[in-house]
C-alpha positions as CSV (number, residue, x, y, z in Angstrom):
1,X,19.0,11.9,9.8
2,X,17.7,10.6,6.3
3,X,19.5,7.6,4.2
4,X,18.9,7.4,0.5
5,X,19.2,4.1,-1.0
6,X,20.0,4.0,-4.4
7,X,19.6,-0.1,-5.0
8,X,19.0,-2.4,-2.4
9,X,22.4,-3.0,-1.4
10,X,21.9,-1.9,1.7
11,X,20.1,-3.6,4.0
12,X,17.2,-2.4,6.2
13,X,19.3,-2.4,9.7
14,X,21.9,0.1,7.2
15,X,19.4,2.0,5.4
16,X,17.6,3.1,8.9
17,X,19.0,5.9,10.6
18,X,17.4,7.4,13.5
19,X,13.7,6.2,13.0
20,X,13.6,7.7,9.7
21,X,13.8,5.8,6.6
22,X,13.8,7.0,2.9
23,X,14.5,4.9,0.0
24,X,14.2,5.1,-3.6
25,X,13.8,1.8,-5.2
26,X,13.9,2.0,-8.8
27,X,11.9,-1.4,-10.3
28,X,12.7,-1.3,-14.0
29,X,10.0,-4.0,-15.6
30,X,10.8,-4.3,-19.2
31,X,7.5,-5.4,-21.1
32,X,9.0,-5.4,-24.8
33,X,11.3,-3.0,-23.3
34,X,8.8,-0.1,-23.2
35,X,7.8,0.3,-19.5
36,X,9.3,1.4,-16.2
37,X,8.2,1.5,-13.1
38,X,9.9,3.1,-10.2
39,X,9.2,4.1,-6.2
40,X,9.8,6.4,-3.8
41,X,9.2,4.8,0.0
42,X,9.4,6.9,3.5
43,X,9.1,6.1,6.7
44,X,9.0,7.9,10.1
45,X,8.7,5.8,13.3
46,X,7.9,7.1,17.4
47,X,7.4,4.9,20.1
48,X,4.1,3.6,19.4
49,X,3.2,5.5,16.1
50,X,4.7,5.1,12.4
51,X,4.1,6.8,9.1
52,X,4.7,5.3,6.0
53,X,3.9,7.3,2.5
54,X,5.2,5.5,-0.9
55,X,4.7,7.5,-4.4
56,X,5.4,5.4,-7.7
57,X,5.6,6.7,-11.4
58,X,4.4,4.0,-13.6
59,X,4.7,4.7,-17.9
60,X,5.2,3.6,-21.1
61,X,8.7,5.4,-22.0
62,X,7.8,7.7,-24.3
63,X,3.9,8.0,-24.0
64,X,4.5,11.7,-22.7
65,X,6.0,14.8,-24.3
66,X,8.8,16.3,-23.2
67,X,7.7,19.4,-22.3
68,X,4.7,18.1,-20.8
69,X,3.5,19.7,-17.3
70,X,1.5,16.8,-15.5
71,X,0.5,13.6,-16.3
72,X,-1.4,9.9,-14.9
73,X,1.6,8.4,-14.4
74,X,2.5,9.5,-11.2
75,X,0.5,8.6,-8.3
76,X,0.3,7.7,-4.3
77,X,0.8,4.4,-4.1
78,X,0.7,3.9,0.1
79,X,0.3,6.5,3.0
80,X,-1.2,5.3,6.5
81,X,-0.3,5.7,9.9
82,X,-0.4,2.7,12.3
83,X,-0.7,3.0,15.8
84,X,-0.1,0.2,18.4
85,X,-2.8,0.5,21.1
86,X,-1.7,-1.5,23.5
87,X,0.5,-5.0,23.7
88,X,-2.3,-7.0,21.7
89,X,-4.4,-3.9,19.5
90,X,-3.4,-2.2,17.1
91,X,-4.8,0.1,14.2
92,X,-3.8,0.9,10.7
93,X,-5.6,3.6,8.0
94,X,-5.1,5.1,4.8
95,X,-4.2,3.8,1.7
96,X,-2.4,1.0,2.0
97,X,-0.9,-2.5,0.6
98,X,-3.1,-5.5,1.8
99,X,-1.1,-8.9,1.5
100,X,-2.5,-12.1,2.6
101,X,-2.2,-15.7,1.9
102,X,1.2,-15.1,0.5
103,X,-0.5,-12.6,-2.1
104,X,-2.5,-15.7,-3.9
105,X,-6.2,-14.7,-3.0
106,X,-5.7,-11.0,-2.0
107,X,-2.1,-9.2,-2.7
108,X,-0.4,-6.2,-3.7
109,X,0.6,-7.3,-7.1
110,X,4.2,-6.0,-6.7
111,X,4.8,-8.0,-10.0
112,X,3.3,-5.9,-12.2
113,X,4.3,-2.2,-13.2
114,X,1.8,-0.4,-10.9
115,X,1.3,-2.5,-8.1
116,X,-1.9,-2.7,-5.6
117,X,-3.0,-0.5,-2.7
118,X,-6.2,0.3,-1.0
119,X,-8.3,2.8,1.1
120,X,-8.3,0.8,4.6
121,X,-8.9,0.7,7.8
122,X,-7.2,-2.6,9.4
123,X,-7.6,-3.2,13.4
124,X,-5.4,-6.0,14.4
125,X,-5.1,-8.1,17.3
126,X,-2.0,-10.3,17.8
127,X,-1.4,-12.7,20.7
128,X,1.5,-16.0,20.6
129,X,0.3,-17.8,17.9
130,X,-3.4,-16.6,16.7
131,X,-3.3,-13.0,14.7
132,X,-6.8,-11.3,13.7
133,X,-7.5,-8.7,11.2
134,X,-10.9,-7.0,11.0
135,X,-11.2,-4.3,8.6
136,X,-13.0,-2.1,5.7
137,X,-12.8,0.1,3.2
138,X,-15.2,2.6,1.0
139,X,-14.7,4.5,-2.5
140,X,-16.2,7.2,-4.0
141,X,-15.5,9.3,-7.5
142,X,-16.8,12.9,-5.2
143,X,-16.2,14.6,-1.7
144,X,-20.0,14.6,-1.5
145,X,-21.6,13.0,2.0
146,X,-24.1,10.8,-0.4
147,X,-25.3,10.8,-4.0
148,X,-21.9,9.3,-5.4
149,X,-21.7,6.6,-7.6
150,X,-18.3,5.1,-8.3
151,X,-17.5,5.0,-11.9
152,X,-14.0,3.7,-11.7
153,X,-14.4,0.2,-13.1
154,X,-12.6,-3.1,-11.8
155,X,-13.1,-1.2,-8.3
156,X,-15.1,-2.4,-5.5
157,X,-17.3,0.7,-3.7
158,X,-17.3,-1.3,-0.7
159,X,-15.1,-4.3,1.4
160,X,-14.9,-5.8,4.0
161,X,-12.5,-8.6,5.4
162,X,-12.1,-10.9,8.0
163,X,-9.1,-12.9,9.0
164,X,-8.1,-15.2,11.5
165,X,-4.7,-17.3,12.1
166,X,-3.9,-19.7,14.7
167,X,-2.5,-23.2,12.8
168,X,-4.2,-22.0,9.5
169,X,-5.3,-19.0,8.0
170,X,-9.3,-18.0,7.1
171,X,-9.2,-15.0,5.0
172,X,-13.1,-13.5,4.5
173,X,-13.1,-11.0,2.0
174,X,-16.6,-9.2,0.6
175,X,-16.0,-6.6,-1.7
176,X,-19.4,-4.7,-3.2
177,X,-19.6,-3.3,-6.5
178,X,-21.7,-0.3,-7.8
């Protein structure tokens, strides 16, 4: 069974139906009341295994014709998997939304139009109070096994993060650039 969710007027207990979640959550951000931004979430949960894919459409209204075909608007903003490995472990990959500190030193910029995502692998390891995150991620313009250089600017090729908290929170984050 699916639920569509139109505004957030449901909560999550109503919008979930049988482990599978679907909601459309339409973020209009009005920046001289030009732009728009809206989402497309899904979820789909087992025992010890969820999938979660989010696709966003992000534009100036207007800045495409309206016959046009295709466009850079559209894009994937999450999909990962995220397994729990045992009562402490768990692992989660694939492009996904990285939120720490209360989004101050590393977030997923929800605020603004497009938002933030990255190509990650996060192993986690929770027990009572202390939580550990160890994880990395790599990009590249090509499919090729070596010779790429990343050209996409503002983006790291490389990063790796660390964090630990117990009674406070240490959040390591190296990020390399090409």
């Amino acid at each position: 069974m699916v639920s569509l969710c139109l505004t957030d007027s449901l909560s999550k207990e109503e919008n979930t139906a049988m482990g599978m979640e679907v909601q459309l959550i339409k973020k209009p951000i009005l920046l001289h009341l030009s732009a728009s931004g809206s989402r497309l979430e899904g979820s789909y949960k087992l025992s010890k295994l969820t999938f979660y894919t989010s696709i966003q459409d992000a534009r100036t209204w207007g800045s495409t014709s309206q016959l046009n075909i295709s466009d850079n608007a559209f894009s994937l903003h999450e999909a990962w998997a995220h397994i729990q490995l045992d009562t402490n472990f768990s692992l989660k990959v694939g492009r996904q939304e990285l939120v720490y500190d209360n989004s101050r030193f590393l977030g997923n910029v929800d605020w603004a139009l497009q938002g933030r995502s990255h190509d990650f692998a996060l192993l986690k390891w929770v027990r009572k109070n202390t939580k550990i995150d160890i994880g990395a991620g790599y990009n590249q313009d090509g499919e090729a096994l070596s010779g790429n250089i990343l050209t996409v600017t503002n983006q790291y090729k490389t990063a790796l993060l660390f964090r630990v908290e117990q009674k406070l929170e240490i959040l390591i984050f190296f990020s390399g650039m090409e």
